[in-house]
N, C-alpha and C positions, 0 to 999 in steps of 0.2 A: 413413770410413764412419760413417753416424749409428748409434747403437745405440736401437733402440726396444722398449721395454719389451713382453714378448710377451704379451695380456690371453691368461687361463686361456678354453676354448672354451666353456665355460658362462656366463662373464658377457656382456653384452650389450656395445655397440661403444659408447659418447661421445664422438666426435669431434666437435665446432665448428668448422664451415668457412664462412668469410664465404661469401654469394651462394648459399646452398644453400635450399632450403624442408623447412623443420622441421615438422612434424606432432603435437602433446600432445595430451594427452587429460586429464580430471579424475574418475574412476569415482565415481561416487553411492555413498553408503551409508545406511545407518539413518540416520545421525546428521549426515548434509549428503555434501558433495564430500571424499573423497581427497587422498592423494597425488597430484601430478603426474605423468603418464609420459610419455615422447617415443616415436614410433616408430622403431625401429630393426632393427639384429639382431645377430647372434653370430660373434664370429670366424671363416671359411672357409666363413661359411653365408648363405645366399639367401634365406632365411624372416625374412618380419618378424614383430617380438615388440613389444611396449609393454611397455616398461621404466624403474625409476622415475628419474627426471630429476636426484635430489639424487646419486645411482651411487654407484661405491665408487671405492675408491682408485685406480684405474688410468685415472678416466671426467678427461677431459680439458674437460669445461664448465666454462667462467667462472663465477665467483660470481657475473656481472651481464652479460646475454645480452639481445642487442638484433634486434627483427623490425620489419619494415615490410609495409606491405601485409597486414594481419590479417584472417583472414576466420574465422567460425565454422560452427561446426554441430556434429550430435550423434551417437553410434552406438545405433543403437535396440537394445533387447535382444533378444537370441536372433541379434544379428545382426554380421554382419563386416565390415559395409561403413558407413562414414561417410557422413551426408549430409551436403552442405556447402551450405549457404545463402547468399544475396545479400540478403538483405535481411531484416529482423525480423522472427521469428515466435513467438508463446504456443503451446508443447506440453502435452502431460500428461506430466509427466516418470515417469508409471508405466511408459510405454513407452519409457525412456531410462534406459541401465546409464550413459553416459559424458557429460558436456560437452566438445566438441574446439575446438578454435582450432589455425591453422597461421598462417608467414610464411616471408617470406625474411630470413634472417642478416643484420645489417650490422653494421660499426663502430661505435662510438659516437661519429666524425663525423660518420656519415652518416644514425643514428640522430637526433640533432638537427638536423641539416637539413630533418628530416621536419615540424617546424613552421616556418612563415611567416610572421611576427607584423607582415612588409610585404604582406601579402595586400588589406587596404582602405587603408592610408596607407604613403605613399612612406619612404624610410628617412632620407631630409632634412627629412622633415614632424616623424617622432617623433626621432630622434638630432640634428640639426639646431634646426628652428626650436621645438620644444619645450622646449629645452634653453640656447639662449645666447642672450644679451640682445642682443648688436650685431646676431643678425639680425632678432628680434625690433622691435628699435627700428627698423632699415632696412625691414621690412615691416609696417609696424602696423595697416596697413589689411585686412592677408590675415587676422592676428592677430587684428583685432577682428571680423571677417566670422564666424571661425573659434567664438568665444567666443560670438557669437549666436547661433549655428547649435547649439551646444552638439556640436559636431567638439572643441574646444578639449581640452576635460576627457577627451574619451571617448580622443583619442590621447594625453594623460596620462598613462590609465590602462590602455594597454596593454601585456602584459609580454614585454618579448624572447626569454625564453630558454624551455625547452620544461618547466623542471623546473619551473619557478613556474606553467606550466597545465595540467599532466600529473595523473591523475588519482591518487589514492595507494589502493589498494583490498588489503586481505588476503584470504588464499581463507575465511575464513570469513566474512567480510562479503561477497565474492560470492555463496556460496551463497544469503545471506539476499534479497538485491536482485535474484539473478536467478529467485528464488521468490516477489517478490515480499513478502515478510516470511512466509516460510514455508509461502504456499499451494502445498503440493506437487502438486497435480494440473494446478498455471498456472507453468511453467517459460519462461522469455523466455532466447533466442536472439538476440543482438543484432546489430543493425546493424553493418556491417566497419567495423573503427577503422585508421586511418594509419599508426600504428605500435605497439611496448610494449617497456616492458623491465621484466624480470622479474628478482630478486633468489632469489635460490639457496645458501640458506646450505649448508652441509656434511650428510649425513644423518645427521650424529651430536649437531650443532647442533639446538637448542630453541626458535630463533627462525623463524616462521611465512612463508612466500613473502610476496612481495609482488611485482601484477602495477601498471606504472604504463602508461597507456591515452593515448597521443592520436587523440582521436579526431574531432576537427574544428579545420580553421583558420577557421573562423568564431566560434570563443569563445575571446577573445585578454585581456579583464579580468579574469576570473575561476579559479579553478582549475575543471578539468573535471569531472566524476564519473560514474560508471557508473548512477548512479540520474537523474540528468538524461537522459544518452544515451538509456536506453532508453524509449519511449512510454508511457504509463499501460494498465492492459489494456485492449483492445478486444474482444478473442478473443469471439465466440460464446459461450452455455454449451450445448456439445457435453455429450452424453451420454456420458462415457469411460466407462464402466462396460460398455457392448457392445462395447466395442473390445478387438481384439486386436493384434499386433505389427504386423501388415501394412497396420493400419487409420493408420497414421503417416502414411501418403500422401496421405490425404483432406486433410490440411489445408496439405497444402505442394503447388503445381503444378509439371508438369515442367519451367517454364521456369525457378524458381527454387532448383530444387538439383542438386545432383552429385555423385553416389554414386562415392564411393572405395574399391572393393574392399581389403581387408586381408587375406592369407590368415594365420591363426591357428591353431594347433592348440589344441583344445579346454581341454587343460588349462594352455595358456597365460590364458584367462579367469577362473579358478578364483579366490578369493579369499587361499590360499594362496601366490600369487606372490610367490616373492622379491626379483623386481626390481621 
């Protein structure tokens, strides 16, 4: 029989199960974004809680946690229900306690299968005739077609593997880029990215998350970044200052979000949470 360590019924549950969809959240404060929390619950219990992601001793997350298919959205204050967006939108983050992103679990085979770096040249174009001379010489005419066209250089400088285009972003340099450098009343929700993986150090460790984002197989040269992804603002200048909680809806329409009920108990919100 396996023997499994029994969590006490007040800490929350951290299990990592490949193929499951996780749900985080990022809580705003004075001073930017939070802690990370995941949603979960508690031992022999049915209520979900948001609890913080780095856990305790008993929490069974990897220190290096891989999603695919990332979608985002936010939970507006006073409120328990997540909206999930499809596509990029500029909020007033007055009206926003959280920034959430969910995915599904995977390995980290299949975490890197999530980029394609054969998406516009074949794998014989860049591994192949990019690389050895005897094929090179036996097709010089493709070669030289290739080099005018200025295809040559550009599959050159294409990189294979997903760590070399992945983007490398801390939560405190999120907060700043998804603010926009700080305009706090212009909060950007970005566009779904492909995949991330997220470094998780210990919560008793000093060193800072880090989320890494692929978010398109159409930028294969370059490293990616969270500040290229997202568009420069466009957003109207809306009047936030009449706006109340419920006024969030104006600027998102019902085809493009997806309210996530959460049930919470009140003083699960509280600033005082321990988890």
């Amino acid at each position: 029989m396996t023997n499994r360590i029994k969590i006490p019924a007040i800490l929350p549950v951290l299990e990592w199960e490949i193929g499951r969809e996780y749900k985080f959240r990022i809580p705003f404060s004075v001073n930017g974004m939070k802690e990370l929390q995941v949603l979960t619950t508690r031992p022999n219990s049915d209520e979900l809680i948001w609890a913080n992601a780095r856990g305790h001793k008993y929490s069974r997350f990897p220190y290096e946690i891989h999603l695919k298919d990332v979608s985002f959205g936010v939970l507006p204050r006073d409120s328990k229900s997540v909206i999930w967006l499809d596509k990029q939108k500029n909020l007033d983050s007055n009206l926003i306690q959280a920034f959430c992103f969910r995915g599904t679990s995977v390995n980290k085979f299949n975490y890197e299968k999530t980029y394609n770096p054969y998406s516009k040249y074949t794998s014989f174009q860049l591994n192949e005739l990019t690389c050895k001379r005897n094929i090179q010489t036996s097709l010089w005419r493709l070669v030289e077609s290739y080099k005018q066209s200025g295809k040559w250089e550009e599959m050159r400088s294409i990189y294979k593997y997903i760590n070399d285009v992945r983007s490398q972003t801390s939560l405190s340099s999120m907060w700043k880029i998804l603010t926009h450098n700080l305009h706090y009343r212009d909060f950007c929700v970005p566009n779904p990215a492909l995949s991330l993986s997220m470094y998780l150090p210990y919560k008793e460790e000093t060193e800072e998350l880090r989320f890494n984002f692929l978010f398109t197989n159409s930028v294969q040269t370059e490293r990616q970044t969270l500040t290229k992804w997202i568009n420069p603002n466009t957003a109207e200048n809306f009047r936030y200052e009449g706006l109340n909680r419920q006024a969030i809806s104006q600027f998102i329409s019902d085809e493009e979000w997806d309210r996530d009920p959460i049930l919470l108990a009140e003083e699960r919100m509280t600033e005082d949470n321990p988890f």
